[in-house]
C-alpha angles and dihedrals in degrees: 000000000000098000092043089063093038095237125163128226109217092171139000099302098349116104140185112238108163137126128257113217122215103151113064107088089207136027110229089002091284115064126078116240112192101165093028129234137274124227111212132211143156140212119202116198123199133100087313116047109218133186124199111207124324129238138260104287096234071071110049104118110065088044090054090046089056094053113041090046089049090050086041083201100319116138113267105220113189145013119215106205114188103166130029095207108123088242090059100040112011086116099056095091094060090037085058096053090045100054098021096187096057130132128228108207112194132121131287089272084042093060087054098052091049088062097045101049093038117009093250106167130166094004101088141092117209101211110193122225113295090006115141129228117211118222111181098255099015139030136217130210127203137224141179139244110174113192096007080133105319143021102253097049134134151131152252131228129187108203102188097057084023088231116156121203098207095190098207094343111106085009120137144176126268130085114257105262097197092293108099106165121057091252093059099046130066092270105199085055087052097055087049091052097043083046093058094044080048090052104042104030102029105017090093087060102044099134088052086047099056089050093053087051093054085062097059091046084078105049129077120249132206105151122003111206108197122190087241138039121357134355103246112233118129097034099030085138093046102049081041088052093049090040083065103044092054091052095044076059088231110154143198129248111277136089126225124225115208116190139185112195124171104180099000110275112106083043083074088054094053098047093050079049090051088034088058098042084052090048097050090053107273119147128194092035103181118215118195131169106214091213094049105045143066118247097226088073098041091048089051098055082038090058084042113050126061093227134063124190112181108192107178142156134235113259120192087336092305128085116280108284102233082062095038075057098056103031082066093053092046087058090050093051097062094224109179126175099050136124114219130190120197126206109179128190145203154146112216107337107043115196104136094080093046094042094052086044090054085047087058091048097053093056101087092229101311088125133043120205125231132208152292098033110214132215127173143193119207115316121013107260123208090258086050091045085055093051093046082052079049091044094050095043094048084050092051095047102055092041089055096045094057098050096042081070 
């Protein structure tokens, strides 16, 4: 019965029963998903039958599939719901008018939200932080995970097997090609991928997350099941280990050039900027047009990479809108420790240079500024080329320097 709803057994009676997701171009609306996104969840069977998070509800069939041919009409007796976000809990509705006596089992904000999202009253259980929950056979204890991403967050650990259900924590985008576990899959695309869900989904919330991942430290781990990307079973130190880098904001030697062109000016500017980086002995130098590509990826390299060169035109006497865009996400984000460079453009109002100054300047210190500041009319002349080459090797030379210590 187990093969015939293409289920997966991740443990002894614990299987995978979640969604991949192809079909949805971005995630959010927002972010791009080339190779799609998994919905995890888990169905625990036992004296007590307990389900970890549910999936999206455009995919809704095959999960309930899954579940209804792995509990072959025995009762289902609680939901685990360890994260509100439609993606996490958008099939609980149906699940509660398909096993009516079922628990939902949440904290207290989590309750609420249940509620709020789909009118569940009088079927929840609040569970306070390190609280067990007894199953019959097993047992699972919460934790919580405020503001990683939302406030209600938290996660489940079952001690006797040492599985942790992560919710988003660890998650990462890509749908599961067969490979469900991370010693099936290809795993340096896997951390880029779980680094961009991190940036662009938890790096806001990097001191919560930090918190949330001290937690973890103490317990111990045999499997981590997160709600995206791959079950955790053969690296679990090494992905923990990443986890905290990226929330300790430490970053790797690189430096990442941003660019707005319209017609193709200020893009010289841009490649004299990324020719002398390469010349002074940067490698991986990172090239993005802000109108061509998506901003997950540019906020990831950003997140990653020590140095930061923004190299933009005027637009209508305001900066161009894409890096307008993502100047406002970077400052959302709360990124400290970086070096930034700024070339601004125009032609006879200029205003890009002085907005992503004033970006700089907003930043509290998160990011230091790094000279010659350039600023051109028109088209670059030689005199501007040879500040954009200043501009790069100054650039090089700091970024080095930090990471030859």
């Amino acid at each position: 019965m187990v093969e015939n709803y293409n289920v997966i057994e991740v443990a002894d009676s614990i299987f995978w029963i979640g969604a991949n997701d192809r079909e949805t171009d971005k995630f959010e609306g927002l972010l791009d998903l080339p190779m799609g996104v998994a919905y995890n969840s888990y169905l625990m069977r036992g004296e007590k039958n307990v389900l970890i998070d549910t999936v999206k509800s455009s995919f809704m069939d095959d999960f309930l599939h899954r579940l209804t041919g792995l509990l072959d009409s025995k009762p289902l007796d609680y939901v685990i719901v360890n994260h509100m976000e439609p993606d996490h809990s958008g099939s609980v509705d149906v699940i509660k008018r398909l096993y009516p006596d079922v628990k939902f089992v949440g904290n207290a904000k989590t309750v609420e939200m249940m509620k709020n999202f789909y009118g569940l009253e009088g079927c929840t259980i609040a569970v306070k932080e390190g609280e067990t929950l007894d199953i019959g056979d097993r047992k699972l204890v919460f934790a919580f995970a405020p503001m990683v991403h939302w406030p209600e967050s938290m996660v489940s650990y079952e001690p006797n097997l040492k599985i942790l259900f992560s919710n988003d924590i660890f998650g990462g985008f890509g749908a599961l090609e067969g490979g469900i576990f991370d010693d099936e899959v290809n795993f340096d695309w896997t951390v880029y991928e779980t680094m961009r869900y991190y940036v662009n989904i938890v790096g806001r919330y990097a001191k919560p997350a930090t918190k949330a991942l001290e937690k973890v430290r103490k317990l111990d781990i045999s499997m981590i099941c997160p709600s995206h990307g791959p079950v955790w079973r053969s690296d679990i130190d090494k992905i923990i280990g990443l986890y905290e880098k990226w929330s300790r904001q430490e970053t790797d030697e690189g430096v990442v050039v941003v660019y707005g062109s319209m017609y193709g000016n200020t893009k010289l500017a841009s490649d004299a900027i990324a020719r002398s980086l390469s010349m002074s002995g940067i490698n991986p130098v990172q090239i993005y047009d802000v109108s061509r590509s998506n901003i997950s990826f540019i906020t990831t390299d950003i997140w990653r990479y020590s140095g930061l060169i923004l190299s933009c035109c005027t637009y209508n006497m305001e900066l161009y809108p894409p890096m307008a865009g993502l100047l406002r996400l970077l400052a959302n984000k709360n990124m400290t420790g970086r070096h930034i460079g700024l070339c601004g453009t125009y032609s006879w109002a200029g205003a890009a240079l002085r907005e992503m100054s004033e970006f700089v300047e907003k930043s509290n210190g998160g990011w230091t500024l790094v000279g010659p500041t350039i600023e051109i009319k028109s088209r670059p002349t030689s005199a501007d080329i040879e500040q954009c080459r200043m501009l790069g090797k100054n650039m090089a030379e700091i970024v080095k320097n930090k990471h030859s210590k």
